[in-house]
C-alpha positions as CSV (number, residue, x, y, z in Angstrom):
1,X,-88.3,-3.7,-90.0
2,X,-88.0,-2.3,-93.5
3,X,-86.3,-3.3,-96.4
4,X,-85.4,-6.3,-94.9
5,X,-88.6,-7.7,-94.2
6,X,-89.6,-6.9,-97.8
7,X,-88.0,-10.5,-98.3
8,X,-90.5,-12.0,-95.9
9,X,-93.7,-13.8,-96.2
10,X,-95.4,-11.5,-94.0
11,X,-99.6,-11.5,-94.7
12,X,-101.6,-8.7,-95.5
13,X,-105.5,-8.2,-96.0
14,X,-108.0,-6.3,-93.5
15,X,-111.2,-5.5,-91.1
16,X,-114.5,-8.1,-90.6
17,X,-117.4,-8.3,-89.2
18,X,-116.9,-9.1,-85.6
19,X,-117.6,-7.8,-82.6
20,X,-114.9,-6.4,-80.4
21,X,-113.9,-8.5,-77.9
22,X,-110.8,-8.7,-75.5
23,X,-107.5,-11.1,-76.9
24,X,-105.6,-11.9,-73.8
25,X,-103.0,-13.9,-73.6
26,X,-104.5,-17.1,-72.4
27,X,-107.2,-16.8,-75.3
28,X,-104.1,-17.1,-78.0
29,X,-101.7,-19.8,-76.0
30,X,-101.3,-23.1,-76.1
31,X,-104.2,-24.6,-73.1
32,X,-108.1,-24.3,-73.9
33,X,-110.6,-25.6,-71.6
34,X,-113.2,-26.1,-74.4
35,X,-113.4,-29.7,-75.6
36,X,-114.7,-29.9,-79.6
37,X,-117.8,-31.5,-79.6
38,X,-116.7,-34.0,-81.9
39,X,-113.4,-36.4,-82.2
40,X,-112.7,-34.8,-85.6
41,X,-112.9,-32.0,-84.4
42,X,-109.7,-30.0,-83.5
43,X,-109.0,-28.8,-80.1
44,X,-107.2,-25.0,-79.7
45,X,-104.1,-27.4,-78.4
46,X,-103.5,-28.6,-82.0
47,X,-103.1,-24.8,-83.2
48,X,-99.7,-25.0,-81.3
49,X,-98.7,-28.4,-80.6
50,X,-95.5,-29.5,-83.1
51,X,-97.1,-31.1,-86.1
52,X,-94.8,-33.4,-88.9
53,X,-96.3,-31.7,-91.8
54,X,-95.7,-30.9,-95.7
55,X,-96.4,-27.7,-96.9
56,X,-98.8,-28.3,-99.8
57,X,-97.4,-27.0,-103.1
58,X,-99.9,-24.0,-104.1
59,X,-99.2,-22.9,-100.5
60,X,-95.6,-22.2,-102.0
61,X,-96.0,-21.4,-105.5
62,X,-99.2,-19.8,-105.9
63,X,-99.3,-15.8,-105.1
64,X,-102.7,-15.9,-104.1
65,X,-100.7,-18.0,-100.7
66,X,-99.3,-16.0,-97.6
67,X,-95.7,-17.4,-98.8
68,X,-95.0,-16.2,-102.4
69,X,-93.9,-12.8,-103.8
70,X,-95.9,-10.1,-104.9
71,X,-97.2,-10.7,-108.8
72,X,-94.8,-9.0,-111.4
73,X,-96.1,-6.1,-113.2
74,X,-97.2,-7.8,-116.2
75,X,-99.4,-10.0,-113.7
76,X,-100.6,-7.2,-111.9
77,X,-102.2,-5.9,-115.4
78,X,-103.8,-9.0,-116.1
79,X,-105.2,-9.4,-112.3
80,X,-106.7,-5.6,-112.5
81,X,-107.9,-6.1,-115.8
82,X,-109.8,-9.4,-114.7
83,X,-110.8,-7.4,-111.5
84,X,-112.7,-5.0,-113.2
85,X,-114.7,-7.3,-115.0
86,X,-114.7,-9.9,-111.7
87,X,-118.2,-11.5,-111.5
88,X,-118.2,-14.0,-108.7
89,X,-119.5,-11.6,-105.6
90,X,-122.4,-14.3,-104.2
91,X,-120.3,-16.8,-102.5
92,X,-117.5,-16.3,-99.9
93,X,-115.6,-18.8,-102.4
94,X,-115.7,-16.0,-105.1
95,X,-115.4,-12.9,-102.5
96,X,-112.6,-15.0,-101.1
97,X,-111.1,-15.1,-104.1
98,X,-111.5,-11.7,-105.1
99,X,-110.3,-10.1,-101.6
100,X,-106.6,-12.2,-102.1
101,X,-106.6,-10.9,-106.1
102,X,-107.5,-7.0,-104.4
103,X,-104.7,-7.6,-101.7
104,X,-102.3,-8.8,-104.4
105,X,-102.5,-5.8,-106.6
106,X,-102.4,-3.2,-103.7
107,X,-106.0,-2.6,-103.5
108,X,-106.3,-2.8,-99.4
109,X,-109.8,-1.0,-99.0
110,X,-111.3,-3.0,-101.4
111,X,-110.1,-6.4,-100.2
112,X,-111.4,-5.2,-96.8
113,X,-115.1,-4.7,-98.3
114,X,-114.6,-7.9,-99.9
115,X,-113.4,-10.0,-96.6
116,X,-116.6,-8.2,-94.7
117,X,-119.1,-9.4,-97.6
118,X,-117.8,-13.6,-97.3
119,X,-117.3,-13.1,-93.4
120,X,-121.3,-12.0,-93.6
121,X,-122.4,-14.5,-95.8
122,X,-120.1,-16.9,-94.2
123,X,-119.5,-15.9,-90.7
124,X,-116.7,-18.9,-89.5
125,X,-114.8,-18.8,-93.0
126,X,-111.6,-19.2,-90.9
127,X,-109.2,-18.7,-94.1
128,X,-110.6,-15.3,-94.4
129,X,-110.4,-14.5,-90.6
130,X,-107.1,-15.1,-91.1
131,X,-106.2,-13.6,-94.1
132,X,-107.7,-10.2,-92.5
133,X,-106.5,-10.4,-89.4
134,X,-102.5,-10.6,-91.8
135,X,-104.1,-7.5,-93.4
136,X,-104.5,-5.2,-89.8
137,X,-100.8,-7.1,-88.9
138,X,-99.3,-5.4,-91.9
139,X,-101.3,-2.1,-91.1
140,X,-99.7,-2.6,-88.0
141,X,-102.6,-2.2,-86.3
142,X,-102.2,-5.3,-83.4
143,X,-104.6,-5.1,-81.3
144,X,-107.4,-6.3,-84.0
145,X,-104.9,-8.3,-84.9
146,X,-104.9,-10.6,-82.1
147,X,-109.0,-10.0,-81.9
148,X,-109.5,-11.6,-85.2
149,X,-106.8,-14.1,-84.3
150,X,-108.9,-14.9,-81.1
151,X,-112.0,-15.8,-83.7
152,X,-109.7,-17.5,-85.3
153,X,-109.1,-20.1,-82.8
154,X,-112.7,-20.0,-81.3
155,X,-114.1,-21.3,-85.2
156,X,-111.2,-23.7,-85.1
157,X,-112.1,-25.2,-81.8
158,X,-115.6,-26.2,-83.6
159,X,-115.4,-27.1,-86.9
160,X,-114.6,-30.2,-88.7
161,X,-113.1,-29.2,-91.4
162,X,-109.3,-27.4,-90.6
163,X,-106.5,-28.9,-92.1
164,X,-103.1,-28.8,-90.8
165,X,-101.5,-26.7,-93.5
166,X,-104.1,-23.9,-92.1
167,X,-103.1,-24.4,-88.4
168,X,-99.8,-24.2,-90.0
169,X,-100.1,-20.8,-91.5
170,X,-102.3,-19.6,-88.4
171,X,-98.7,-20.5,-85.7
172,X,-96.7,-18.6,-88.6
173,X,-99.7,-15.4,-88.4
174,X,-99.6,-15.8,-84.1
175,X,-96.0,-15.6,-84.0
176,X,-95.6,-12.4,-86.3
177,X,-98.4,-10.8,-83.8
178,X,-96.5,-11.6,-80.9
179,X,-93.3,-10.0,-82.7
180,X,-95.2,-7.0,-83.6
181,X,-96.3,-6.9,-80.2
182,X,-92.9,-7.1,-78.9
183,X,-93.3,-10.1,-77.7
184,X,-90.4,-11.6,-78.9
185,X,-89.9,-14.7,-76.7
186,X,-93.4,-16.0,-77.3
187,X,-93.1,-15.1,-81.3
188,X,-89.3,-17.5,-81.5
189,X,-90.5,-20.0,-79.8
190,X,-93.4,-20.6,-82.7
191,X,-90.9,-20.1,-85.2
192,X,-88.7,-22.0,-83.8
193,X,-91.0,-24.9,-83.7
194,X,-91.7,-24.1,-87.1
195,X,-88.4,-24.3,-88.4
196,X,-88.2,-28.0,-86.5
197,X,-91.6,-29.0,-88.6
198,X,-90.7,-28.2,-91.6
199,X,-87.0,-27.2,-91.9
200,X,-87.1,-25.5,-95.2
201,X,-89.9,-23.0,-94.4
202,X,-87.7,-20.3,-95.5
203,X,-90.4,-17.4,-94.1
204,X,-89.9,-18.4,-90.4
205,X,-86.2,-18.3,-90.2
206,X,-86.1,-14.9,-92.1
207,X,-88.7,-13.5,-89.5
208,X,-86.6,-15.2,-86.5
209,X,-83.1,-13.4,-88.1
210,X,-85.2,-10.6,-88.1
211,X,-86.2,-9.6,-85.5
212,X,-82.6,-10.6,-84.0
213,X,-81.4,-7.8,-86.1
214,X,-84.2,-5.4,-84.5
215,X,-82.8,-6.4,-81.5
216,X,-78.6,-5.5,-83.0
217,X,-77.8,-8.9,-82.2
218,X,-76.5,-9.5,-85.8
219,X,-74.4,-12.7,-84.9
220,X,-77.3,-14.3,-84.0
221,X,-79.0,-13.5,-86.7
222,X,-76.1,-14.7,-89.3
223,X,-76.3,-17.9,-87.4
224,X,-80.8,-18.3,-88.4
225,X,-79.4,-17.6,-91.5
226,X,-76.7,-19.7,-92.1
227,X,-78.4,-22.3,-90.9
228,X,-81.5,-21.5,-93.4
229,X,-78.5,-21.5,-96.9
230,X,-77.5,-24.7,-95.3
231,X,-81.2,-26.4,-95.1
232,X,-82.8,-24.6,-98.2
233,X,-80.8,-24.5,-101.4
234,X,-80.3,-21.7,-103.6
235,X,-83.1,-19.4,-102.0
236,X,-83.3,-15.4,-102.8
237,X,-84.7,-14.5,-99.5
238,X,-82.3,-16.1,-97.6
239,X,-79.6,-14.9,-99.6
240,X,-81.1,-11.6,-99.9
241,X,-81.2,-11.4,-95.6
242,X,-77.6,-12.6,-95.1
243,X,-76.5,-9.9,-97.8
244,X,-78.5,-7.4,-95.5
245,X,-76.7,-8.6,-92.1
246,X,-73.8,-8.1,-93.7
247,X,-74.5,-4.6,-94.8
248,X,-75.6,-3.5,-91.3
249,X,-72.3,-4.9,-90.0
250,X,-70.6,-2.1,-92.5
251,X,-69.5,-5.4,-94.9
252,X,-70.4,-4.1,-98.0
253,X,-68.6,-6.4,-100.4
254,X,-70.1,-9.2,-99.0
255,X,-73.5,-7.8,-98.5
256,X,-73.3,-7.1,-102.7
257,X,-72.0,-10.7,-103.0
258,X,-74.9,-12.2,-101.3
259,X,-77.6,-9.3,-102.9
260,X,-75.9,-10.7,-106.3
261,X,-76.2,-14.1,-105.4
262,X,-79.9,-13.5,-104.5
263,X,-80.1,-12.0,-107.6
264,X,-79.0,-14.9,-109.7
265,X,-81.5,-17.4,-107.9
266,X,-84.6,-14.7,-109.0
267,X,-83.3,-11.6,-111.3
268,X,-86.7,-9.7,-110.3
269,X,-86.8,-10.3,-106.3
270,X,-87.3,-6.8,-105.7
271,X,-86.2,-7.1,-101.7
272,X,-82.7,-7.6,-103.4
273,X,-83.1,-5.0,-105.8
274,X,-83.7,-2.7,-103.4
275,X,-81.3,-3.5,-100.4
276,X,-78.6,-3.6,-103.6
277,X,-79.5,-0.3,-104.7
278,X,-79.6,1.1,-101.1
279,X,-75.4,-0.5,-101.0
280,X,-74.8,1.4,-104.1
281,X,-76.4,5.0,-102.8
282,X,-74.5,4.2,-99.7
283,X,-71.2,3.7,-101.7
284,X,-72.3,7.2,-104.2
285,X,-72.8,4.9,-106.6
286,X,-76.3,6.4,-108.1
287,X,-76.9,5.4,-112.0
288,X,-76.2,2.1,-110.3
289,X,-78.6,2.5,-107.6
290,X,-81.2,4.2,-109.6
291,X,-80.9,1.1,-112.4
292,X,-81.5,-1.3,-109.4
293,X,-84.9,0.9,-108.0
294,X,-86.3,1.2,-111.1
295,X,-86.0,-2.7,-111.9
296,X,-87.3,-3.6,-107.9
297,X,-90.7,-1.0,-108.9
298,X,-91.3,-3.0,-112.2
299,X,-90.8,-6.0,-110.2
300,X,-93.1,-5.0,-107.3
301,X,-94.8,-2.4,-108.3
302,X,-96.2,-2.2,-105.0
303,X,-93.1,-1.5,-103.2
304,X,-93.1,1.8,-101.0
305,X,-89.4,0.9,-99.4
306,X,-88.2,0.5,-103.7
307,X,-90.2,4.0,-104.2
308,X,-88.9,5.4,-101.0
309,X,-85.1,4.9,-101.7
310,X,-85.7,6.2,-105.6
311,X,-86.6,9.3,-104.1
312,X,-83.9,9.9,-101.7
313,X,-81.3,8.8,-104.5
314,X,-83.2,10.6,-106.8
315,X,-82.6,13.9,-104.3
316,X,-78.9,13.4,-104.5
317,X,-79.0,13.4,-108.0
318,X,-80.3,17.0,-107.8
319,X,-83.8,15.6,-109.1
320,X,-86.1,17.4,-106.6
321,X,-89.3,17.4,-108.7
322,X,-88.8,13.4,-108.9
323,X,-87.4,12.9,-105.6
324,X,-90.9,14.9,-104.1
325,X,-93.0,12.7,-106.6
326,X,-91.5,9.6,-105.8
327,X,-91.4,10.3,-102.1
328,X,-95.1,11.2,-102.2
329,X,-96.4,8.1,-104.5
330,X,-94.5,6.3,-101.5
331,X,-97.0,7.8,-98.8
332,X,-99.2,7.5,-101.3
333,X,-98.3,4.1,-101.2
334,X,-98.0,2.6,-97.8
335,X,-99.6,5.5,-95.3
336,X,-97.2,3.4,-92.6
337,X,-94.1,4.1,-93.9
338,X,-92.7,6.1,-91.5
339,X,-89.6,6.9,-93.4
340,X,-91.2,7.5,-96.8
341,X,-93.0,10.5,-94.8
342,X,-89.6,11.4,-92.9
343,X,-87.7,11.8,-96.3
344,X,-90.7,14.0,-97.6
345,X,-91.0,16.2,-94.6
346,X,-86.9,16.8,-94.7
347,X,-87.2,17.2,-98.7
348,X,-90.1,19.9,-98.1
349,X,-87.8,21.3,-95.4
350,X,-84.6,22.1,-96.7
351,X,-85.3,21.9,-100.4
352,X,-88.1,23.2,-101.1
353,X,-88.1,25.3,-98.3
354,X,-91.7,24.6,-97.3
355,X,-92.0,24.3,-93.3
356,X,-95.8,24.6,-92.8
357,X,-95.8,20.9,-94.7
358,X,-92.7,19.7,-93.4
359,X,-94.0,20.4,-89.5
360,X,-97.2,18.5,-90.6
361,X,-95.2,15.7,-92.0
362,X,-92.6,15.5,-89.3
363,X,-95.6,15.5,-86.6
364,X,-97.3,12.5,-88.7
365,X,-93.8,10.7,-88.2
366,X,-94.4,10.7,-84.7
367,X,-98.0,9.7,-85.2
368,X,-97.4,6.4,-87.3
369,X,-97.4,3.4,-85.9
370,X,-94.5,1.8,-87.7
371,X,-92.2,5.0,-86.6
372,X,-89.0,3.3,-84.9
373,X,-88.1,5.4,-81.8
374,X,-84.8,6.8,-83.1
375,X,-86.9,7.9,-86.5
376,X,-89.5,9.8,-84.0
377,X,-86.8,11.5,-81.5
378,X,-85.4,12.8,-85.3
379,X,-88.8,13.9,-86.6
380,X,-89.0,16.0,-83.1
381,X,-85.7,17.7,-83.1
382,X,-86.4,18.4,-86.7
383,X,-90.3,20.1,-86.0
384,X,-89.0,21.7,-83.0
385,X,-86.4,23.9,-84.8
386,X,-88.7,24.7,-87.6
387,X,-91.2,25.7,-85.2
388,X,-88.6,28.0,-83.7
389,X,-87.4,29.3,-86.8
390,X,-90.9,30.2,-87.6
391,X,-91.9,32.0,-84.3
392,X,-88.1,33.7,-84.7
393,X,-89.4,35.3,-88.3
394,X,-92.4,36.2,-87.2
């Protein structure tokens, strides 16, 4: 999932302290044979059991939360310039705080030395096992995913002090790992029971449509959707993922109705921005397209999938140079970007005629973990005719 998924609430931080240790199945679901010690404790059954809950409001509004966009450009100044002078590294409160400010602005391998130093001076700090364990599900690296997930529950099972909006946000992590995991039966039912909690949780129907459209069943994803404009009023994201159904199904003036209408609710939601522009390169429309890429980066300046698509529209425009910067900054980016490295590897193959680089790019296609199987077969086809071109000249 792409573009699309730049509209959802998926988490991101990174690595801790633990030692490795085996996730199965039965560690993660809904039955645990430990009793808490105490009556106020929680029991691993209350991670997944249906709970009548209100997301609190800073859980919504507040970008440090796993459910708001990234920070604007203008914030993302302000939080690097108050990084560099950060001075609360003692406590996992501070370190906490500093690893979701470090996350925010793109700065991954420093969040991950900040989650390790609270995780060692605070070894069941459950909000930053979490928080790390949405940082190696974005890497898309699962397997530690469901180990820290696993330490996750084990800390929940014995301490006094869990709320529900956290078991809340740990269902919504669990079910994206199963999805990543593919398995998807296990991941809609969560979000499913999500969705009956708390029906305006717009993250957990855009996940559910989601991973419908993975699966080409687009009808049922409209339905998530449609369901979703009705509940949640006037909503970007959901806007922005029924425009992006739409374009899939080769609709593409209602897909720029909806992007538009997305677009009205929040004039910098970059996922729009993007999808939007990708309609208008689609349509050969590319000052409009370009217009649209440029204003999702200075939204999200974090964005490979914005920085991507500049550099493929930026190739059509005859911009090489910028099309083989921007295409780079976007590996530069998001290592995991399968297609960022695709685009480069066909730019430094037929462009600027460079097949040593382009094999090594093509062969890291295959090598990514976020590589879809139709982008891999490509990325072979492509290095196996260099490769014979190259053994023909020589």
């Amino acid at each position: 999932m792409k573009t699309l998924l730049s509209g959802i609430a998926v988490l991101i931080l990174l690595t801790g302290c633990f030692a490795s240790k085996d996730a199965s199945d039965e560690d993660l679901d809904i039955k645990s044979d430990k009793k808490p010690t105490s009556e106020k404790k929680i029991s691993y059954d209350d991670l997944t059991k249906p709970t009548k809950i209100e997301i609190p409001q800073d859980a919504v509004t507040n970008w440090q939360s796993f459910f708001k966009s990234p920070p604007t450009s203008a914030q993302k100044n302000l939080l690097e310039q108050k990084l560099k002078k950060w001075s609360d590294n003692d406590t996992p409160e501070g370190l906490l705080a500093r690893a979701r400010s470090e996350t925010a602005v793109g700065q991954h391998g420093s969040a991950e030395i900040s989650f390790r130093k609270a995780l060692r001076l605070n070894s069941e700090n459950h909000e930053a096992m979490l928080e790390l364990a949405g940082l190696y599900l974005k890497k898309g690296e699962i397997s530690t995913t469901f180990e820290l997930l696993a330490q996750v529950r084990e800390v929940t099972t014995t301490s006094e002090d869990i709320s529900k909006a956290f078991i809340f946000k740990y269902r919504y992590v669990l079910s994206l790992a199963y999805l990543a995991r593919g398995e998807r039966e296990k991941g809609h039912n969560i979000l499913s029971a999500l969705i009956g909690e708390v029906k305006d949780f717009a993250p957990a129907y855009t996940a559910l449509a989601s991973s419908y459209i993975e699966l080409d069943r687009l009808n049922v994803a409209e339905f998530v959707m449609k369901r979703a404009a009705d509940r949640i009023k006037d909503n970007a994201s959901v806007f922005n993922l029924l425009g992006y159904i739409h374009q899939r199904g080769r609709q593409g003036d209602a897909a720029r109705r909806w992007f538009d209408k997305a677009l009205v609710v929040d004039p910098n939601y970059a996922p729009a921005l993007v999808n939007r522009g990708n309609l208008y390169a689609q349509q050969f429309e590319l000052s409009h397209a370009e217009k649209d890429l440029l204003a999702a980066l200075s939204a999200d300046p974090s964005s490979s999938d914005a920085m991507v698509s500049l550099g493929v529209v930026q190739k059509r425009q005859g911009n090489i140079t910028g099309a083989r910067a921007s295409l780079s900054k976007a590996v530069e980016m998001n290592p995991n970007n399968a297609f960022a490295r695709f685009n480069l590897a066909v730019l430094m193959a037929k462009e600027l005629k460079q097949p040593t680089d382009a094999i090594r790019l093509f062969n890291e296609v295959i090598q990514t973990s976020g590589a879809t199987r139709e982008l891999t077969n490509m990325a072979k086809t492509y290095m196996a005719d260099l490769q014979r071109d190259q053994i023909s000249t020589n």
